[in-house]
C-alpha positions in Angstrom: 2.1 20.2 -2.0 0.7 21.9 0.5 -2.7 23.1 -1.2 -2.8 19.4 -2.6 -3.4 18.5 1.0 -5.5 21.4 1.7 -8.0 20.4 -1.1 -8.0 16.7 -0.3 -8.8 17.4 3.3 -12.2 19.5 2.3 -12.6 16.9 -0.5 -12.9 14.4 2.5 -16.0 16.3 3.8 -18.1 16.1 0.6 -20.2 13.0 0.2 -18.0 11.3 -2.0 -15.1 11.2 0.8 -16.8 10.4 3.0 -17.9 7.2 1.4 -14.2 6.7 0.4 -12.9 7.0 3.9 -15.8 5.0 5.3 -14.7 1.8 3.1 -10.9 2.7 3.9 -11.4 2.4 7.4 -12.9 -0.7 7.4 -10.5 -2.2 4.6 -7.5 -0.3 7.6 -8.7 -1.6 10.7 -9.3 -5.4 9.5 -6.0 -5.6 8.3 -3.4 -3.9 10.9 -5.6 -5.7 14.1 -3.6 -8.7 12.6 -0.1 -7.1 12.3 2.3 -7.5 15.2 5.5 -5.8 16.3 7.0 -3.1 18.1 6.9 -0.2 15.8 4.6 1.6 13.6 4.3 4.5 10.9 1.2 6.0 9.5 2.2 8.8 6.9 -0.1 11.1 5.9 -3.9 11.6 5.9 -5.1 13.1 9.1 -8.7 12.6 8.5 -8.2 8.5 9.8 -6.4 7.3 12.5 -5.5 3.9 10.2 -3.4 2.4 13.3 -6.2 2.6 16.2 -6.7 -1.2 15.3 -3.2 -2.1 15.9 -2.0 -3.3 19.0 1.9 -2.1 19.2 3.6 -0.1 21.8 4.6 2.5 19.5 2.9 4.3 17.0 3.2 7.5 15.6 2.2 9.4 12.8 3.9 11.5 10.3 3.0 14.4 8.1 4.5 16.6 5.0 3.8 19.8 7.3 2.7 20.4 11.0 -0.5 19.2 12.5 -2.3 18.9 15.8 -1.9 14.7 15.2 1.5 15.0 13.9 4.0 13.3 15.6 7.0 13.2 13.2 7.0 16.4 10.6 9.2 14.9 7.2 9.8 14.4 4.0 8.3 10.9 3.1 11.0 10.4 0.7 13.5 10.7 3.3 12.1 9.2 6.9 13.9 9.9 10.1 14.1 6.3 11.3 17.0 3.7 10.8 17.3 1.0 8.4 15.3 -1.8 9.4 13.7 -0.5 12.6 9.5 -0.2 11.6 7.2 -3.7 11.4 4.4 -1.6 9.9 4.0 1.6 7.4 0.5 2.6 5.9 0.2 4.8 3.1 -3.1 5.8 2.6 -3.1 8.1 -0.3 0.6 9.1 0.0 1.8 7.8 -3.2 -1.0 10.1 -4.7 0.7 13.3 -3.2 4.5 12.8 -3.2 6.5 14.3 -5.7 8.6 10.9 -6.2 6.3 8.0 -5.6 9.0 5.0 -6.3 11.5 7.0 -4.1 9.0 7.1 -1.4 8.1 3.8 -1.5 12.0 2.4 -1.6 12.3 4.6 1.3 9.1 2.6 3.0 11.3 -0.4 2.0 14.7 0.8 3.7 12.8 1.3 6.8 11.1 -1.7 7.3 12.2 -5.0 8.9 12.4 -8.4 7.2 9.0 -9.2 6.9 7.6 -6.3 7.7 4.3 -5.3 6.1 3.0 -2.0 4.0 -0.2 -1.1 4.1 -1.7 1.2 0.6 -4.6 2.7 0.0 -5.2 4.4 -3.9 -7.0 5.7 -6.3 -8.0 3.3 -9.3 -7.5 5.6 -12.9 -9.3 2.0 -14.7 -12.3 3.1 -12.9 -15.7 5.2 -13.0 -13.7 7.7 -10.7 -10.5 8.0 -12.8 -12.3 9.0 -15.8 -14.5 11.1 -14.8 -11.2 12.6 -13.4 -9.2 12.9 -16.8 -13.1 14.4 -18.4 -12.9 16.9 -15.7 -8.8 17.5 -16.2 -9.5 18.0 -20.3 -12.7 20.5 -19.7 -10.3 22.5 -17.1 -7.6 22.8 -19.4 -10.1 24.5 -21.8 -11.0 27.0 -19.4 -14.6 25.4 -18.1 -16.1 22.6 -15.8 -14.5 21.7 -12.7 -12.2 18.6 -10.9 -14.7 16.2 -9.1 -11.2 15.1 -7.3 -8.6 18.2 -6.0 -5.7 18.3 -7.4 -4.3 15.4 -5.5 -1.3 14.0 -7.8 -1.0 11.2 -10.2 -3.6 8.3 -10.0 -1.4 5.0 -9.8 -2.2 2.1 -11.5 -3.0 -1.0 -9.7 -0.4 -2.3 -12.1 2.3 -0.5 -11.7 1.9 -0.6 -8.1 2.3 -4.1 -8.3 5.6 -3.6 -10.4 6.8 -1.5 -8.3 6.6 -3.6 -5.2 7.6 -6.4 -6.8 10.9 -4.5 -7.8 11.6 -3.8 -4.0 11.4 -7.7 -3.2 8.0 -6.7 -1.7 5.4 -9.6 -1.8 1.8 -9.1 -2.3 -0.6 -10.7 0.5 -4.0 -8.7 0.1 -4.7 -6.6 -3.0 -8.9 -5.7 -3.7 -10.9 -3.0 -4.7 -13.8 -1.1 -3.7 -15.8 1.6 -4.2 -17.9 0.7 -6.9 -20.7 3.7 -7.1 -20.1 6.2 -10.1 -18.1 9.6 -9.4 -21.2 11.5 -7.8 -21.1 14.3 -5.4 -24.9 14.2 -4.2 -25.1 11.8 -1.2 -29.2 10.8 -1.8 -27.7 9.3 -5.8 -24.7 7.6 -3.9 -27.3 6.0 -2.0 -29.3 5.3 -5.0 -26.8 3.5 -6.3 -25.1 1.3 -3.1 -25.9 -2.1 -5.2 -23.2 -1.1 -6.8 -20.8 -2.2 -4.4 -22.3 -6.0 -4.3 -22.3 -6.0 -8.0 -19.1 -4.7 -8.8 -17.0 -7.0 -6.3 -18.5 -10.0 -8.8 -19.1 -8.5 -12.7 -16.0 -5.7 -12.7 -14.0 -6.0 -9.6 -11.0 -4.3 -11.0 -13.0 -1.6 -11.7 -13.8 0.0 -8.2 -12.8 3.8 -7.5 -10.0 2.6 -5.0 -7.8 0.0 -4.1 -6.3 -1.9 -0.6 -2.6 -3.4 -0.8 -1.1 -5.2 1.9 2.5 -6.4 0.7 5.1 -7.9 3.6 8.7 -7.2 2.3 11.0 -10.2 1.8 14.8 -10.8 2.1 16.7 -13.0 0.3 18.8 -15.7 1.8 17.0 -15.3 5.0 16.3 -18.1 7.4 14.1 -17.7 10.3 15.4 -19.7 13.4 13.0 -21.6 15.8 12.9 -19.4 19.3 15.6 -20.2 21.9 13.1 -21.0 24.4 11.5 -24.1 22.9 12.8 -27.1 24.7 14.2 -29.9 22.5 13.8 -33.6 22.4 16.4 -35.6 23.9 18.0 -38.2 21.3 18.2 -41.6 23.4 21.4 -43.5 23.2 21.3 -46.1 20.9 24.8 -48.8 20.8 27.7 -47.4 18.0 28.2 -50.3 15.9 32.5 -51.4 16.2 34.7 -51.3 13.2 35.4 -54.8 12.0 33.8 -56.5 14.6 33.0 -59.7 12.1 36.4 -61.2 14.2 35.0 -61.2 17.8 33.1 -63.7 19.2 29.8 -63.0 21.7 32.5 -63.0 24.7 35.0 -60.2 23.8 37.8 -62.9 22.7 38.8 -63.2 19.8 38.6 -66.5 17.4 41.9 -68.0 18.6 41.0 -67.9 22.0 43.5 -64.7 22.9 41.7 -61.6 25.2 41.4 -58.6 23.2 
């Protein structure tokens, strides 16, 4: 795990990353400026700060191993905070290096409050990226060539993302892609190629090198009550209709002349 994270961090300096985390950050700090609460969890990926956009008292981030940003060193698949006590979690790229991916995710789940929101960044395997990724993964295996990605886990599919969240009562609000430039590691081709991006989001936008999830988790039976604070109307008298009243006349007395 730890030479995973090693090689994605120099990955992050080539070219390539950089135009990866350049289209992350801006996907990032759109989305949690508009995400309130108390708490917040970024795990993983030192190389962005993905909660500088987010306005609540208390942020920290977490890591697999010690860092100089680290607040909170653990295992993703087994968080140190109590059941329903986060608004916010971002996972940008940690699917992609946990050993367990569901179980990290369920975890994400345990954590969060009702309608609390995760925040995922991944890499797309239906893309230009991905398959120049498994080319790159056969040539290695017969002893030649080399990865254009490290050795940064499984790719997971938009799909079973999707299933997965689903599964977890998790409902999708934002899902896109991005990315669109083929899998090149000279920065003047990128360049060459930046229509790309325009192009792709319109003729094959499933097809971008990464993806952006936002998904707010859901609870079943759950009612949201109105604040305390909100003043309500007063219901202004109105006279109760009396029970058999057919046998009184307009003075009180009844029909043969006798007070009630």
């Amino acid at each position: 795990m730890n030479d995973e994270i090693i090689g994605l961090h120099h990955w992050f300096q080539t070219p390539p990353g950089r135009y990866l985390l350049a289209w992350e950050r801006e996907q990032l700090d759109q989305a949690v400026s508009d995400i309130f609460g108390f708490h917040a969890l970024q795990l993983g990926l030192p190389e962005i700060d993905a909660l500088c956009n987010n306005r609540m008292p208390h942020r920290w981030f977490a890591h697999h191993i010690p860092t100089a940003r680290a607040d909170v060193v653990t295992d993703f698949s087994a968080l140190p905070f109590p059941e329903s006590s986060l608004d916010l979690v971002v996972l940008p790229h940690s699917l992609e290096l946990a050993h367990d991916p569901h179980t990290t995710l369920r975890e994400v789940e345990r954590v969060l409050v009702p309608e609390g929101r995760v925040v995922i960044c991944g890499l797309n395997p239906a893309s230009l990226w991905g398959l120049r990724q498994r080319r790159a993964h056969l040539y290695h295996r017969m002893g030649f060539g080399h990865m254009f990605l490290p050795e940064a886990g499984e790719f997971i599919g938009h799909w079973r993302l999707k299933d997965w969240l689903r599964l977890l009562g998790f409902e999708v609000e934002v899902f896109r892609f991005g990315c669109y430039r083929p899998a090149l590691s000279s920065e003047s081709w990128l360049e060459r190629f930046a229509w790309m991006d325009i192009a792709g989001e319109r003729l094959w936008p499933i097809l971008g090198a990464a993806y952006f999830v936002v998904a707010v988790k859901r609870v079943r039976g759950m009612t949201l009550l109105n604040p305390g604070w909100k003043a309500t109307r007063a219901i202004a008298a109105s006279p109760a209709p009396v029970a058999n009243s057919s046998g009184l006349n307009f003075r009180g007395h009844l029909k043969d002349g006798k007070k009630f």
